[in-house]
C-alpha positions as CSV (number, residue, x, y, z in Angstrom):
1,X,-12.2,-30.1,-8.5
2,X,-13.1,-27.6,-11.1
3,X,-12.1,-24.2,-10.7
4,X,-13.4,-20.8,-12.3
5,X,-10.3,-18.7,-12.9
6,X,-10.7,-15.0,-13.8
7,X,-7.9,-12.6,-14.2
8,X,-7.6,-9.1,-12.4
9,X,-7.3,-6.2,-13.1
10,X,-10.1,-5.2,-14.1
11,X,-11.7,-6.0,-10.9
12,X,-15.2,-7.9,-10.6
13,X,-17.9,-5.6,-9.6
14,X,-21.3,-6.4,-7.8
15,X,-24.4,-6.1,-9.9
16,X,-27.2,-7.2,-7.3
17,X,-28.3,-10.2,-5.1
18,X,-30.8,-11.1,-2.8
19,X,-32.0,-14.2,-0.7
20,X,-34.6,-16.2,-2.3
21,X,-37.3,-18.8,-0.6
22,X,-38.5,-21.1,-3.0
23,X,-41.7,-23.8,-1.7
24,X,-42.0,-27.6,-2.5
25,X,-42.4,-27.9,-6.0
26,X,-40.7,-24.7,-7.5
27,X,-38.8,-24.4,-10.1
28,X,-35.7,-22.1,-10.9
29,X,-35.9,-19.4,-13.3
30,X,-34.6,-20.1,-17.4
31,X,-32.0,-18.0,-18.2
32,X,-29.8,-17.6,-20.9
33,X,-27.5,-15.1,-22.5
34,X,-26.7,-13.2,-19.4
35,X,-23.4,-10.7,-19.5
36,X,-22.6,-11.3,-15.7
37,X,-21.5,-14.6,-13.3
38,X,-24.5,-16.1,-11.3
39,X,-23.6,-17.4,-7.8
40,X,-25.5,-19.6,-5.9
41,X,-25.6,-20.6,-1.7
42,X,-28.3,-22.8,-1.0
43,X,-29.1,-22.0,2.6
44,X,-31.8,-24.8,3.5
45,X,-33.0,-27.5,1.0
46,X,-31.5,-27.9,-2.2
47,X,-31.5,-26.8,-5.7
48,X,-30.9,-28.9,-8.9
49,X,-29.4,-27.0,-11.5
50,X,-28.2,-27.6,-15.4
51,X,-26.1,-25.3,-17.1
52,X,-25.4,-25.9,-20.6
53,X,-26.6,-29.4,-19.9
54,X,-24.4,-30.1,-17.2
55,X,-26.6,-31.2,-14.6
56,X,-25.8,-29.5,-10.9
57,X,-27.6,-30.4,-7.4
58,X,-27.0,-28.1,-5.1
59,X,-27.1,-28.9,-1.1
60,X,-27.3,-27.2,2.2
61,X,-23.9,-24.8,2.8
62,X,-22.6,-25.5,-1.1
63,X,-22.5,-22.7,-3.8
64,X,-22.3,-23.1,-7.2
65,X,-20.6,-20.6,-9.9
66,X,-22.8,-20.2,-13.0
67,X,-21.1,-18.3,-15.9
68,X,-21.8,-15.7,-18.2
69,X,-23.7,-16.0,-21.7
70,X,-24.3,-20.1,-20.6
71,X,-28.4,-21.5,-20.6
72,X,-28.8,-22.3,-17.0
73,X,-32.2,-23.7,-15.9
74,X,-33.8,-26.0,-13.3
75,X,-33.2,-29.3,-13.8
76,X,-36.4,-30.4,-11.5
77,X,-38.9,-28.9,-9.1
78,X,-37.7,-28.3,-5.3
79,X,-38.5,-31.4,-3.6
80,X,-38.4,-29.4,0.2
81,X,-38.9,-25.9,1.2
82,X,-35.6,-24.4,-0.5
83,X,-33.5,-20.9,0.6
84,X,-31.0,-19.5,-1.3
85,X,-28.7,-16.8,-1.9
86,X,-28.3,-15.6,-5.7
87,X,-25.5,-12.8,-6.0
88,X,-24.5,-11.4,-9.7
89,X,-21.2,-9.7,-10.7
90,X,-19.8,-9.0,-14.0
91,X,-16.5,-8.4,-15.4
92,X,-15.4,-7.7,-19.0
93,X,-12.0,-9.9,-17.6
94,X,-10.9,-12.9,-18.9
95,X,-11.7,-15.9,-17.5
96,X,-11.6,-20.1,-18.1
97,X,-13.5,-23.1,-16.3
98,X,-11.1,-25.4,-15.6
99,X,-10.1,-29.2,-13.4
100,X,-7.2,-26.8,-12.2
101,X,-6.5,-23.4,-11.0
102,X,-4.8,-21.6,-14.2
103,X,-2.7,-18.5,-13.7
104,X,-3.9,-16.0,-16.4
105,X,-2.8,-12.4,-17.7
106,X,-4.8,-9.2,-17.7
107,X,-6.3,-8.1,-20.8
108,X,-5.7,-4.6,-19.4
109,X,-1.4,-3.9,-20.3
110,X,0.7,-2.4,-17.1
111,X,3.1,-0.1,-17.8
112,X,6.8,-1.1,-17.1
113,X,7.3,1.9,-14.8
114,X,4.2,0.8,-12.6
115,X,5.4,-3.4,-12.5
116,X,5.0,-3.3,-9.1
117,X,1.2,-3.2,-9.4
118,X,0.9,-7.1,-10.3
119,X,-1.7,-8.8,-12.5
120,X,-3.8,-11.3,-10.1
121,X,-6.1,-14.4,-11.4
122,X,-9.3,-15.2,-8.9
123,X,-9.6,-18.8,-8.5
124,X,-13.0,-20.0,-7.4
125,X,-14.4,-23.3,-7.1
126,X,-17.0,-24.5,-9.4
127,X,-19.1,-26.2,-6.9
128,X,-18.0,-26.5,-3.4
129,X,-19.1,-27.1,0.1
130,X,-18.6,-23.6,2.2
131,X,-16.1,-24.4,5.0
132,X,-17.3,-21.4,6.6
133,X,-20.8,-21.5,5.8
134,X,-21.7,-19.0,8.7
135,X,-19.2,-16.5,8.1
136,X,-20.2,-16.4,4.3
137,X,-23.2,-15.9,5.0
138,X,-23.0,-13.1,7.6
139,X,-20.6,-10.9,4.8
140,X,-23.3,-11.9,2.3
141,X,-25.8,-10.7,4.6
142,X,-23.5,-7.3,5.1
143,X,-23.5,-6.9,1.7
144,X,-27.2,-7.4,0.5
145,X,-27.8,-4.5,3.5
146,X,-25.2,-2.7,2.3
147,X,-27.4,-2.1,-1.4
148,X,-30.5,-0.8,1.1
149,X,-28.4,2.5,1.9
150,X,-30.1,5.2,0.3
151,X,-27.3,7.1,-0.2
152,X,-26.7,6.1,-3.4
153,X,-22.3,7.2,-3.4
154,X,-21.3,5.6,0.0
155,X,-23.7,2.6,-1.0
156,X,-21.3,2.1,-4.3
157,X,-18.2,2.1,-2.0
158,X,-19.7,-0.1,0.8
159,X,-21.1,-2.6,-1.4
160,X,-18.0,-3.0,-3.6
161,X,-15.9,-3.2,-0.4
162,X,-18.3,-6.1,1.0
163,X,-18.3,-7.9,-2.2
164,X,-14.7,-7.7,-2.5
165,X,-14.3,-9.0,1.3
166,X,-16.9,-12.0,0.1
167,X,-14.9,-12.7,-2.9
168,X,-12.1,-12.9,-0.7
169,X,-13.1,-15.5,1.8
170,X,-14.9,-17.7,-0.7
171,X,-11.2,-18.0,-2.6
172,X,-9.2,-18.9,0.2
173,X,-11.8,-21.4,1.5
174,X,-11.8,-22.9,-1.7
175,X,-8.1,-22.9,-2.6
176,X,-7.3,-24.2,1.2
177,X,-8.4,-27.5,0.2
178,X,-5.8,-27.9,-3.1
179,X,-2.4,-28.3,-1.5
180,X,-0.7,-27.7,-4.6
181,X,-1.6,-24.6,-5.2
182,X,-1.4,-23.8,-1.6
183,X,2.8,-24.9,-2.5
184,X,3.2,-23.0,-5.7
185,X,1.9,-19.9,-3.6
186,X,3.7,-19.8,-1.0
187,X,6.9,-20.9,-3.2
188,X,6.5,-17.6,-5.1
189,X,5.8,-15.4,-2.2
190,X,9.0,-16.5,-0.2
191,X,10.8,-16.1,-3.7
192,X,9.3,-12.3,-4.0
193,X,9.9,-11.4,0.0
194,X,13.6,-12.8,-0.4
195,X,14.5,-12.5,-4.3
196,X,17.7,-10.2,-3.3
197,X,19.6,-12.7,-1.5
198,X,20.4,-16.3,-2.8
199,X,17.6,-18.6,-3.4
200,X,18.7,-22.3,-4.2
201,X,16.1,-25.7,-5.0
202,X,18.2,-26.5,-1.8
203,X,16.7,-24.1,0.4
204,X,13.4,-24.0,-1.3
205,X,13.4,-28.0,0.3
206,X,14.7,-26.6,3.8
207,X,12.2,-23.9,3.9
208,X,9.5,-25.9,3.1
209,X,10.1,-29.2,3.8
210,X,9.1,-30.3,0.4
211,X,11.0,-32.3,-1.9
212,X,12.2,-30.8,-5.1
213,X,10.6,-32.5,-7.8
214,X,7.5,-31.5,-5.7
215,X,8.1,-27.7,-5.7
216,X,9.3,-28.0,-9.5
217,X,5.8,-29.9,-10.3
218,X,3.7,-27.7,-8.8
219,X,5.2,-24.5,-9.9
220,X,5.2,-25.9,-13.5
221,X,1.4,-26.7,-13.0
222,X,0.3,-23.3,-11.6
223,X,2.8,-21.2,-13.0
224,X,4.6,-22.7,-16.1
225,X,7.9,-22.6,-15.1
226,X,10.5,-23.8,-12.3
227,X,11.0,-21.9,-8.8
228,X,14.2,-20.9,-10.1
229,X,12.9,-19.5,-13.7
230,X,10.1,-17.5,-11.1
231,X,13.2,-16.2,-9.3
232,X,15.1,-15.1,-12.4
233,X,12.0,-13.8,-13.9
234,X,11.5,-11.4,-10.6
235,X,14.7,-10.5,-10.6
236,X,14.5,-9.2,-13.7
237,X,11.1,-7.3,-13.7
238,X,12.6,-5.3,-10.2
239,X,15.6,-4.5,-11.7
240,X,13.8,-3.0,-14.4
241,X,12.0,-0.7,-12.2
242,X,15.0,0.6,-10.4
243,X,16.2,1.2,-13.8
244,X,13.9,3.6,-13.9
245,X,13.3,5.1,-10.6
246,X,16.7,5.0,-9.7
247,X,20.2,6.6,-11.0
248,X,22.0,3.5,-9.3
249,X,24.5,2.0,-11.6
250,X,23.7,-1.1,-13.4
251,X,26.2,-3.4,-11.2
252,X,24.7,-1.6,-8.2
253,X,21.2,-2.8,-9.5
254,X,22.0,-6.0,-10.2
255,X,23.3,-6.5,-7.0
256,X,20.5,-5.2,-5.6
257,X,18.2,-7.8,-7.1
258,X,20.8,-11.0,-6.3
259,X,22.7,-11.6,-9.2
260,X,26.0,-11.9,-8.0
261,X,27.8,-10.6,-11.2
262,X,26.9,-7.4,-13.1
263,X,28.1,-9.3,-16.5
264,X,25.4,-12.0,-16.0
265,X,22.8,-9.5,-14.9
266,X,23.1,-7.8,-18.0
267,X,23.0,-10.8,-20.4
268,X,20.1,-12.0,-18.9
269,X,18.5,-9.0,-19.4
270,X,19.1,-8.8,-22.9
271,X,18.0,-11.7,-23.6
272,X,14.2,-11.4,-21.8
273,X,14.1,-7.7,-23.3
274,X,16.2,-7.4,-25.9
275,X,18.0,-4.6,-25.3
276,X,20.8,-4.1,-22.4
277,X,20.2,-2.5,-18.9
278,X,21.7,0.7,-19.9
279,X,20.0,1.0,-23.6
280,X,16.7,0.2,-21.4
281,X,17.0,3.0,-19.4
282,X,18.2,5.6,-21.4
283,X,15.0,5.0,-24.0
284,X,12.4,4.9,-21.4
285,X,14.6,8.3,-19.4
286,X,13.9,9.9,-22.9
287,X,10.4,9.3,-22.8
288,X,9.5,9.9,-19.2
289,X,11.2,13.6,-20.0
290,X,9.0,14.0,-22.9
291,X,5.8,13.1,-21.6
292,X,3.4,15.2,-19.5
């Protein structure tokens, strides 16, 4: 399975789309050197496709992800009256075509006193069949009537918001069908819901009913280190915010954020920042009070 990964923020934003009926016998347009991501739904028929010379056919209820600045052209005529959807967005992100989903950072920086606002990597599949063919085509439907409003500023606003929708349901169909990463996520939300209160590899196995090595794998895989360097890692970043928002004392913090002693809390600390809790917050105090 190949999988188009793109980091957010900045978010993806919908250039234009519209539903294409191609006779027996037609061919695709060349194109080549294009700034945005080409998506393709072939409705009826099928399309065959070769990107970079990677050659693609396209059936009934599958899409295909084309990518930016790559030579994509038509392999062969339509052999059968051929619909399709064709839908272009662009982002200045970073992104990487991959065999697996890979967890990537912004290129935009977040400030430490906003950490709670979390970078995010879109994972979409290459090529895929559509699960739910008839509900992605109903919210691409939404959103090609959505660019007909001729009010141009509530068109911007509903179009983005049908895209985003869209973008949504074509990731989880496509991510339902890799178990691992389906693990690895839900392994790093129970650790962010419950990362104040003791967390063991035990009771990652209990919760989940997956054995460790499995857990450890997939974490490794998707996000480069073990449940329990996730855990510490979280700890860490919302401590650092209540260092900041808070006057709470640093045992309090820690506390807070599960470590069970103030003494670890703070060596840890020091040694993924490089400075101690309390240095931490009285630079960044001095700042906040200087700035406007």
């Amino acid at each position: 399975m190949e999988i188009v990964s793109i980091a957010v923020p900045p978010f993806p934003i919908f250039i234009e789309g519209n539903i294409a009926k191609f006779r027996k016998g037609t061919m695709h347009p060349n194109r080549s050197d294009l700034e945005y991501f080409d998506v393709i739904f072939v409705k009826k028929g099928k399309l065959y496709l070769t990107e970079d010379g990677r050659h693609f056919t396209v059936n009934k209820n599958e899409m295909l992800v084309l990518l930016p600045m790559k030579h994509h052209f038509a392999t062969r005529p339509t052999d059968e009256e051929t619909e399709f959807y064709w839908l272009h967005f662009y982002t200045n992100s970073y992104y990487i075509e991959g065999d697996e989903p890979r967890k990537l950072t912004s290129n935009i920086p977040i400030p430490s006193l906003h950490f709670h606002n979390h970078t995010y990597t879109l994972q979409l599949q290459k090529k895929c069949k559509l699960v739910d063919y008839k509900e992605i085509y109903k919210k691409i439907d939404q959103l090609l009537l959505a660019t007909t409003n001729e009010n141009e500023e509530l068109s911007f606003w509903d179009i983005q918001t049908s895209f985003f929708s869209l973008i949504n349901l074509l990731e989880y169909q496509g991510m339902a069908k890799d178990n691992g990463y389906m693990i690895s996520q839900n392994v790093a939300q129970f650790i962010r819901e419950n990362y104040h209160t003791p967390i063991t590899n035990m009771m990652l196995v209990k919760q989940f009913n997956i054995h460790e090595n499995t857990i450890a794998k997939y974490m490794k895989r998707f996000y480069k280190v073990t449940a329990l360097e996730y855990l510490n890692t979280y700890r860490l970043e919302q401590a650092r915010i209540l260092l900041l928002k808070t006057d709470d004392s640093v045992q309090s913090i820690a506390e807070k954020c599960g470590f069970s002693f103030g003494s670890y809390f703070s060596s840890a600390f020091k040694k993924a920042y490089g400075i101690s809790p309390l240095h931490y917050r009285k630079k960044h105090m001095r700042r906040t009070k200087g700035a406007h």
